[in-house]
C-alpha positions as CSV (number, residue, x, y, z in Angstrom):
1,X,5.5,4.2,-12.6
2,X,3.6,7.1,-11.6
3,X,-0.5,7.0,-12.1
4,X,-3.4,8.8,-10.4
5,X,-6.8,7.6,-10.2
6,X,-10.0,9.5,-9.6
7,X,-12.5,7.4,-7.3
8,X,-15.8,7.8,-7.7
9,X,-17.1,7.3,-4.3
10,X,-14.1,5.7,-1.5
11,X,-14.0,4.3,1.9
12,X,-10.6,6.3,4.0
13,X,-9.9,5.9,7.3
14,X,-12.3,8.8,8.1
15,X,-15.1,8.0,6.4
16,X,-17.0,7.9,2.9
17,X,-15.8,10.3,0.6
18,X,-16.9,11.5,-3.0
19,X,-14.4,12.3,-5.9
20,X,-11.5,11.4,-4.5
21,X,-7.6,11.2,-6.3
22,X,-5.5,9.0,-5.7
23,X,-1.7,9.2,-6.4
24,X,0.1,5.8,-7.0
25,X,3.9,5.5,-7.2
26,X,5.6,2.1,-7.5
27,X,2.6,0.4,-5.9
28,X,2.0,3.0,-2.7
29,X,-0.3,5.5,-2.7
30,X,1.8,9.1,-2.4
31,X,-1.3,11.8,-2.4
32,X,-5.2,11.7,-1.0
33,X,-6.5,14.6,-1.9
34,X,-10.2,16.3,-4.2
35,X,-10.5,15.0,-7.8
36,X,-11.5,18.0,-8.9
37,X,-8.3,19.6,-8.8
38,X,-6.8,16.4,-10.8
39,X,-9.1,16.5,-14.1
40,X,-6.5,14.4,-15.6
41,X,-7.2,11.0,-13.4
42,X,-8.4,8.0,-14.6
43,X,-11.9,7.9,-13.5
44,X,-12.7,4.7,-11.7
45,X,-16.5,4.1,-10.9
46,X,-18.4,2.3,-8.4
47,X,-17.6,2.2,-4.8
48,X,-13.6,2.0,-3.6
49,X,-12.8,0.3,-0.9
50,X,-9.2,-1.1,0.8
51,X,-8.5,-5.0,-0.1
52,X,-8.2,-6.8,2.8
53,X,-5.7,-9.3,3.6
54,X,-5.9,-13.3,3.4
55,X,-4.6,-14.1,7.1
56,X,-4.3,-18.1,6.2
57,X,-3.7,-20.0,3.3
58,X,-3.0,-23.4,2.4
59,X,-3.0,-22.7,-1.7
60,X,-2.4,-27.0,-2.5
61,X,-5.5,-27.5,-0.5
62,X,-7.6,-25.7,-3.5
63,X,-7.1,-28.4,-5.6
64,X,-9.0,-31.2,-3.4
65,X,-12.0,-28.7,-2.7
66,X,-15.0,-30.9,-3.5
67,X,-12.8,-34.6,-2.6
68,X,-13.4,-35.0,1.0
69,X,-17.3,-34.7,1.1
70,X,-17.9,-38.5,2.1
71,X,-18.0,-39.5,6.1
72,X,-14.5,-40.9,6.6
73,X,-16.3,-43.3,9.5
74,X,-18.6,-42.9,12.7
75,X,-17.0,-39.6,13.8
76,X,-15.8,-38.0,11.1
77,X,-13.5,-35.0,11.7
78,X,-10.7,-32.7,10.9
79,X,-8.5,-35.7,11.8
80,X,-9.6,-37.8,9.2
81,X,-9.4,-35.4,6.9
82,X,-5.9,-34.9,7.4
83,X,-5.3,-38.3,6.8
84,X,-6.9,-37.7,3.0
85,X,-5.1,-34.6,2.4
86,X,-1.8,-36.7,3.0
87,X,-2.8,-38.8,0.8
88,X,-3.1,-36.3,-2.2
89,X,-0.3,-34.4,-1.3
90,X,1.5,-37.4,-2.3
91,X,1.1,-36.5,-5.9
92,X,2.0,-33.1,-6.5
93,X,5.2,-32.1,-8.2
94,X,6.8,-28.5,-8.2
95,X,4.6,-27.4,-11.8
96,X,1.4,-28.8,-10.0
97,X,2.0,-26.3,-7.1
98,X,3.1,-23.5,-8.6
99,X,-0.8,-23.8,-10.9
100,X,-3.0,-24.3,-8.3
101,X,-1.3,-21.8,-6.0
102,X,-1.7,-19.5,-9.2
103,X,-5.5,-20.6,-9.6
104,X,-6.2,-20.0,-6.0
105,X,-4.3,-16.9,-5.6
106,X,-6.7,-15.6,-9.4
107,X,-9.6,-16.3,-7.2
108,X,-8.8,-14.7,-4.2
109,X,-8.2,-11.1,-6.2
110,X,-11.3,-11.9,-7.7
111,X,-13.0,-12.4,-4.2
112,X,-11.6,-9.0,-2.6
113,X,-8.7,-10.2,-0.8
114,X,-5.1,-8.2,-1.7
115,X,-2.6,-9.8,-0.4
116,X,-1.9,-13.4,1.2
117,X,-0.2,-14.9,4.2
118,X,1.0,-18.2,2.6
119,X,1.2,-21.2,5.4
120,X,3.7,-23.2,3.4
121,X,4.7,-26.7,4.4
122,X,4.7,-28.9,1.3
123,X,8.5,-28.3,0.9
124,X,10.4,-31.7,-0.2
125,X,10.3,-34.1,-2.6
126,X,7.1,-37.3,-2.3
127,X,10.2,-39.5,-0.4
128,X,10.7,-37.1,1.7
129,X,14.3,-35.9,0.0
130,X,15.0,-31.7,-0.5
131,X,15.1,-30.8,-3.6
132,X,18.3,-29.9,-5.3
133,X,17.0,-26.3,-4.8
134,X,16.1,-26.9,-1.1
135,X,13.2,-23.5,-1.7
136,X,12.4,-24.9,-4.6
137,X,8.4,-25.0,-3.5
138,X,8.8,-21.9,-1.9
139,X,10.1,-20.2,-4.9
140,X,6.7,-21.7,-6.8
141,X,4.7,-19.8,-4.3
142,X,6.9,-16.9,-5.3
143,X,6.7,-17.1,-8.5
144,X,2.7,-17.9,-8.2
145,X,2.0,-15.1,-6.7
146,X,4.1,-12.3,-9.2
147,X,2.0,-14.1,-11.8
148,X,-1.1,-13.0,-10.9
149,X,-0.2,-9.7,-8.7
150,X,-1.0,-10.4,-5.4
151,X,0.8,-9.4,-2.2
152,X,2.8,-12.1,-0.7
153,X,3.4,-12.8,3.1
154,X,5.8,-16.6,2.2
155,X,5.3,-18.5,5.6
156,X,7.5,-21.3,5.5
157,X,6.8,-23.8,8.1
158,X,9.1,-25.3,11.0
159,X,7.4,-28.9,10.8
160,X,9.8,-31.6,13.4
161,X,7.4,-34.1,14.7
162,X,3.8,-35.5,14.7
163,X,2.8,-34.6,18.3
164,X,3.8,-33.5,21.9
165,X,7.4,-34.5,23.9
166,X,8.7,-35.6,20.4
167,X,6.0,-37.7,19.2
168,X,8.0,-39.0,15.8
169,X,7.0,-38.4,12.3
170,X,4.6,-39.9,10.3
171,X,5.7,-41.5,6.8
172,X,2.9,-39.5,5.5
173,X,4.7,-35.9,7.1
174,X,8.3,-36.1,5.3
175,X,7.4,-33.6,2.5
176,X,7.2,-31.4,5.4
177,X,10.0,-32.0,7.7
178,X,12.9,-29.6,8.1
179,X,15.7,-29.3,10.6
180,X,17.3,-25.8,12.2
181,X,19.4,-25.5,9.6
182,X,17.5,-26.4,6.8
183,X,14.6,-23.9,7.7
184,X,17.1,-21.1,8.2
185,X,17.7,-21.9,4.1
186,X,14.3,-22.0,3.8
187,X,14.0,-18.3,5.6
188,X,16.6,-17.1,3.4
189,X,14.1,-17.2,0.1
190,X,13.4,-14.2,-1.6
191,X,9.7,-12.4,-1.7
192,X,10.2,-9.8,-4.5
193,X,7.8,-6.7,-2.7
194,X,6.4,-9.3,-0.5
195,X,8.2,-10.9,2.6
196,X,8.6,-13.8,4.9
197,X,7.6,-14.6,8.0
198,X,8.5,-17.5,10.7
199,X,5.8,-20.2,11.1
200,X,6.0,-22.8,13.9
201,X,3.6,-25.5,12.2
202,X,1.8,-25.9,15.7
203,X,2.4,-26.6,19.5
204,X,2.4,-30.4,18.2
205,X,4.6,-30.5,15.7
206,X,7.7,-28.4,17.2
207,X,9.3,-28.4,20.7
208,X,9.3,-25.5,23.0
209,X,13.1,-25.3,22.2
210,X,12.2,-25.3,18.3
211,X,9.9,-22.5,19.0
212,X,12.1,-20.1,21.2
213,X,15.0,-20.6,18.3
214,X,12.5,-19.6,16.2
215,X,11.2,-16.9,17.7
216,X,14.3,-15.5,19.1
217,X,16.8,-15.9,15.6
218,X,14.0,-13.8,13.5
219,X,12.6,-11.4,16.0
220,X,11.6,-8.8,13.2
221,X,9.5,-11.2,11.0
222,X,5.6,-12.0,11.3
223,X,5.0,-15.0,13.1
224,X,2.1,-17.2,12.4
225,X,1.2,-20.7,14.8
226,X,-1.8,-23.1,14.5
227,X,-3.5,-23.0,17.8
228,X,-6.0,-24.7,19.6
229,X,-7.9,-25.5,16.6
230,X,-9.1,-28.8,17.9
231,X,-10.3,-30.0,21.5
232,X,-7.6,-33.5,21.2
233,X,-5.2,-30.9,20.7
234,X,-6.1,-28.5,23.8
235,X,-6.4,-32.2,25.5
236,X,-3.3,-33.8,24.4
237,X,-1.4,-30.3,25.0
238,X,-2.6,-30.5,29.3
239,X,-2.0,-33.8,29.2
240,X,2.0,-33.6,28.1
241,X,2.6,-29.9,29.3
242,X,0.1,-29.0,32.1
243,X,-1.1,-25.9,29.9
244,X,-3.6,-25.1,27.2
245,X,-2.1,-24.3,24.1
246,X,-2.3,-20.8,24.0
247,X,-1.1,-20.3,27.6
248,X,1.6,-22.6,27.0
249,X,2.4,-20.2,23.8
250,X,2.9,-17.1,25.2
251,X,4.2,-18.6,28.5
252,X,7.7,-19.7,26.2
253,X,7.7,-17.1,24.0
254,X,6.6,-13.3,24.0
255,X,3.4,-12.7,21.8
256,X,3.1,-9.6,20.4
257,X,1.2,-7.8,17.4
258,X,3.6,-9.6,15.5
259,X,2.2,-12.7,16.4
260,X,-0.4,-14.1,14.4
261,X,-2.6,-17.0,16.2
262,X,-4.4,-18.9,13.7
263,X,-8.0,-20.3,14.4
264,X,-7.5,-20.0,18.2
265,X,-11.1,-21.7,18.4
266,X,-10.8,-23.8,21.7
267,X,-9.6,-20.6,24.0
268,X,-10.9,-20.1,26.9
269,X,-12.1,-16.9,28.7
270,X,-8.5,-16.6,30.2
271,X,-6.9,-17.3,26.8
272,X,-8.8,-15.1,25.0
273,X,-7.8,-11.8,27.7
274,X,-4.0,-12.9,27.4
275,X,-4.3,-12.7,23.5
276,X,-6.3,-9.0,23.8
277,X,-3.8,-7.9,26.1
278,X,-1.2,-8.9,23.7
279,X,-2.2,-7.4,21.2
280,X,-2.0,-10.6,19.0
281,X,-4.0,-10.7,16.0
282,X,-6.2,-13.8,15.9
283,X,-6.5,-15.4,12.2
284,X,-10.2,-16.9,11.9
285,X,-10.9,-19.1,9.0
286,X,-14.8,-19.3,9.1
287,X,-15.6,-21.2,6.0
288,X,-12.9,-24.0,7.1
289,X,-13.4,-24.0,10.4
290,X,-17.2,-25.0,9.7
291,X,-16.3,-27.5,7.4
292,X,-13.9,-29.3,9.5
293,X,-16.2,-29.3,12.6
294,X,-13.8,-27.2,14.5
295,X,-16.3,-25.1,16.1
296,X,-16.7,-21.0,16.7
297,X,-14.2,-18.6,18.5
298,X,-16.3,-16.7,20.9
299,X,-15.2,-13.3,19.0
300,X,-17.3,-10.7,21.1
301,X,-15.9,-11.3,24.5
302,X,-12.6,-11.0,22.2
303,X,-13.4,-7.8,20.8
304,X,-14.8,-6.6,24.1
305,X,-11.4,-6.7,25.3
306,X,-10.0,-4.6,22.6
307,X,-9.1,-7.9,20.5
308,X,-8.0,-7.6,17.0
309,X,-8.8,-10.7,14.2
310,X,-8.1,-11.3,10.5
311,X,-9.5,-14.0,8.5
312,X,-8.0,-16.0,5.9
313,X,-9.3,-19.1,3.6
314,X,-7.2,-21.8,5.2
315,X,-8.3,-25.3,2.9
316,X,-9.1,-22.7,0.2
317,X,-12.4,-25.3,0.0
318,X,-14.6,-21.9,-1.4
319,X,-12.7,-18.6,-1.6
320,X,-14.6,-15.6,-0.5
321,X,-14.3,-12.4,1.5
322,X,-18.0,-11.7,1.7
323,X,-18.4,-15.4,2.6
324,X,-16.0,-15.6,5.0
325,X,-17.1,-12.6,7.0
326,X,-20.3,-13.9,6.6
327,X,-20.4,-16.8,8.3
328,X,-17.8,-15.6,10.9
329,X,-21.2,-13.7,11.8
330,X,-24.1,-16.3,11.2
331,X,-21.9,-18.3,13.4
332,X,-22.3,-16.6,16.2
333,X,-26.0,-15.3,15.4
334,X,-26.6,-19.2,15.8
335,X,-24.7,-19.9,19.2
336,X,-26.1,-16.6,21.0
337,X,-29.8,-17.0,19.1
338,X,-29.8,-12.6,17.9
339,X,-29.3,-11.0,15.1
340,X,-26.1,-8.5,14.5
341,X,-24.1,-9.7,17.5
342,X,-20.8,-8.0,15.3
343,X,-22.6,-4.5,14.8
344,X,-22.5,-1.7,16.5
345,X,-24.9,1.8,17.4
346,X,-22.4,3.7,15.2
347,X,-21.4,1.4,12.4
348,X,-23.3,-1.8,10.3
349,X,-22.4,-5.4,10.8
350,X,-20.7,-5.5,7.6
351,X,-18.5,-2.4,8.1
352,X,-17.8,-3.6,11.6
353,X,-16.8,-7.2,10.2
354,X,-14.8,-5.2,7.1
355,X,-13.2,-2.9,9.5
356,X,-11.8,-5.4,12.1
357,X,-10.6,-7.6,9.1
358,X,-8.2,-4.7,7.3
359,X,-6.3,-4.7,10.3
360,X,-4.6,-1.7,9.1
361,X,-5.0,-1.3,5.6
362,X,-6.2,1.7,4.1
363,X,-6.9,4.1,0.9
364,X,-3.9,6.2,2.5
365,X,-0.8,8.0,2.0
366,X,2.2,5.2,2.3
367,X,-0.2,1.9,1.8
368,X,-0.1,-0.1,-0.9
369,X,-2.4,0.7,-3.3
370,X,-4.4,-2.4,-3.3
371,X,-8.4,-1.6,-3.8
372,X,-11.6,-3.0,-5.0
373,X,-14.7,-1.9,-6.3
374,X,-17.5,-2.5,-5.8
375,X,-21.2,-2.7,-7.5
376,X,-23.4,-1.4,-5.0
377,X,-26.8,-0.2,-7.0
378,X,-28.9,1.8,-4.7
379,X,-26.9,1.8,-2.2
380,X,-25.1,4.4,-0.1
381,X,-22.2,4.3,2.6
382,X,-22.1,1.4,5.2
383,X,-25.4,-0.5,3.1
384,X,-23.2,-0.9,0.3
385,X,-20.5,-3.2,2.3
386,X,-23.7,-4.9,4.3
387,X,-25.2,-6.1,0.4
388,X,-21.7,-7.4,-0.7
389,X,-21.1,-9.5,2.4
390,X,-24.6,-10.3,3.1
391,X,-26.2,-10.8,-0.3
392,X,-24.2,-9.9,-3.7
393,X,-21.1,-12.0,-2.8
394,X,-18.1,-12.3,-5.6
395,X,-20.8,-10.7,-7.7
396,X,-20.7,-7.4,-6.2
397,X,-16.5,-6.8,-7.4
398,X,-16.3,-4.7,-10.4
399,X,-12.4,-4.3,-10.3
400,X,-9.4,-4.8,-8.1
401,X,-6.2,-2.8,-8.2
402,X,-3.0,-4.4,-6.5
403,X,-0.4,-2.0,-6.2
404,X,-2.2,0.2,-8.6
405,X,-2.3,-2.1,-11.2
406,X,-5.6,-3.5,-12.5
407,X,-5.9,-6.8,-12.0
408,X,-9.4,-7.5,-11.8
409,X,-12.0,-6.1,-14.6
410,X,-15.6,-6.4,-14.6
411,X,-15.4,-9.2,-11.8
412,X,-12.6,-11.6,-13.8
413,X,-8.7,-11.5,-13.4
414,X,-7.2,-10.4,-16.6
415,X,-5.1,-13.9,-16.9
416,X,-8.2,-16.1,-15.7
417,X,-8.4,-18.0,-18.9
418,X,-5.0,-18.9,-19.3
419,X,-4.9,-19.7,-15.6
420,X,-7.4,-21.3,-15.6
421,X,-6.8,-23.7,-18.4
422,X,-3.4,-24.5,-16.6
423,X,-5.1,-25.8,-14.0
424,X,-7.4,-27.9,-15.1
425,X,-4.9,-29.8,-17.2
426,X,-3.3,-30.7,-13.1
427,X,-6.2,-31.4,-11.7
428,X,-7.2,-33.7,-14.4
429,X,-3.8,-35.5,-14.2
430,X,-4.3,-35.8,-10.5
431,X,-8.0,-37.1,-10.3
432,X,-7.0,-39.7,-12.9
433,X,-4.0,-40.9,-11.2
């Protein structure tokens, strides 16, 4: 359906721009143009700007946000916290999924992001078993994101063993196991306006042979990879291979801007120009990655080098844009001890953060037309994107179209209460279990 919108004050590729109309026609925008010559437009006020995508998402994970806040033992780390989140993943049934991935998806609209790359490994039944429909969870991601309008990247992950040279599977991994055959089933589910993407789970948890099958039978899809997320794993990947992770990577397959690297914390300086040179887009997870431990990507000798990055919510433990960006900056204010490290002469830390996250995505001509507003009192051009991410938050979203529908009004998703109340009657079931 056909709709044009008149925005008050929007961000396009060139610049800030008054009055602007928009033409929307099954979801993508069709005509950029002076609102003055469309009096007929639906007026929408505040400040416009393009929603940026969610790089990483693990949408389960949302419903254990707030379980995992006790020391697990002397050193407590991302390892054992894995160890707890097999333990709840125990417990969630097809229905469970499809609400919390709802709930989380609600949130993220209502936090700025557009669309979602969905890391998706919980695929089989609690003993391990496929389901009758072997895409049955996948289809619940599916059918969790139509509900609440976001855009859908459906990553379903190639998960074979525990660790390197064929480390076997834990007991606690066989909801996420799948052989050639039954991930190509897998690869085969339908995205309605979204699409799908290969996933190797990590360097760990394929072989080499796994990932060049992979990478070679879809050669046209996105491709996501944990990477070098941990120090035992950079350590334990030298140890079997002779490489670091990310050397090893692109030494078996080619790495491309299709390729999407996700946390890439532990690179090092050689690493990190392989990736630039690649043009490989590097998913940060800044939130997660601080609550884990994992440590801080050094992202301006990256982006020296021309290197591009997304970020994504990963454990979906808070879900933010502003936050994210935020402390993808605060990190590095603390490791290099200055202020702005991410800014530049020409353009604010926050538009330079915002920028480098859309990776593409833009109030223009054959884009989706996915936006948000934003509430920026007082403020004018880059200052308004600096107060959402560096003091408003959530608070500052007003609205959020998704392929020009209005999903988000006066900061709350239009379902939230229905959602909402869906998933508090699973997450009640599972913390009384």
């Amino acid at each position: 359906m056909a709709s044009k919108l008149h925005l008050e004050t929007a961000l396009l590729p060139d610049g800030w721009h008054d009055n602007v109309a928009v033409g929307v026609d099954d979801g993508i925008i069709v005509s950029v143009g002076d609102a003055k010559s469309e009096p007929t437009a639906g007026l929408v006020s505040g400040v416009t700007i393009p929603g940026l995508p969610n790089l990483h998402s693990h949408a389960f994970q949302r419903a254990m946000a707030g379980l995992t806040e006790r020391r697990g033992g002397e050193a407590d780390s991302f390892w054992t916290w894995r160890e707890a989140m097999y333990g709840f993943v125990e417990r969630l049934t097809p229905d469970d999924l499809e609400a919390i991935a709802a709930l989380a998806y609600m949130e993220m609209l209502e936090a700025g992001f557009t669309s979602v790359a969905e890391f998706h490994y919980l695929h089989h039944q609690p003993d391990g078993r496929p389901y009758d429909n072997p895409a049955e969870m996948s289809e619940r991601i599916v059918a969790a994101a139509q509900t609440v309008g976001i855009g859908l990247t459906l990553l379903p992950v190639l998960y074979r063993q525990s660790g390197f040279l064929g480390k076997p599977p834990s007991p606690a991994q066989r909801r996420f196991l799948c052989d050639r055959d039954l991930y190509g089933r897998l690869m085969e589910t339908r995205v309605p306006g979204g699409t799908i993407g290969i996933t190797p789970h990590s360097l760990r948890a394929v072989t080499l042979d796994d990932l060049a099958w992979a990478a070679t039978t879809w050669p046209d899809t996105p491709a996501h990879i944990h990477i070098s997320e941990q120090t035992r794993e950079v350590d334990d990947c030298l140890a079997a291979h002779g490489a670091r992770p990310i050397d090893l990577l692109m030494d078996t397959v080619e790495v491309g801007p299709r390729w999407h690297l996700i946390h890439a914390t532990h690179a090092d300086a050689g690493e990190i120009a392989r990736m630039a040179r690649a043009r490989a887009v590097v998913g940060l997870c800044p939130i997660t990655e601080a609550n884990l431990g994992d440590g801080l990507f050094d992202v301006p000798s990256f982006l020296a080098q021309g290197g591009r990055f997304g970020i994504g919510s990963d454990s979906n433990v808070r879900i933010s844009v502003a936050d994210e960006l935020r402390t993808l900056e605060y990190g590095q204010r603390l490791i290099h001890r200055q202020r702005n490290v991410l800014g530049e002469a020409e353009r604010s830390t926050g538009r330079r953060l915002f920028d480098e996250a859309l990776l593409g995505n833009a109030i223009a001509i054959g884009q989706r037309a996915d936006f948000v507003v934003l509430d920026g009192p007082g403020f004018r051009g880059d200052s308004v994107i600096d107060h959402w991410l560096f003091a408003a938050d959530n608070s500052a979203i007003r609205s959020v179209y998704c392929g020009g529908v209005h999903v988000v009004a006066n900061g709350r998703h239009v379902e939230r209460d229905r959602l909402r109340q869906r998933y508090d009657i699973v997450l009640h079931r599972l913390q009384s279990a």
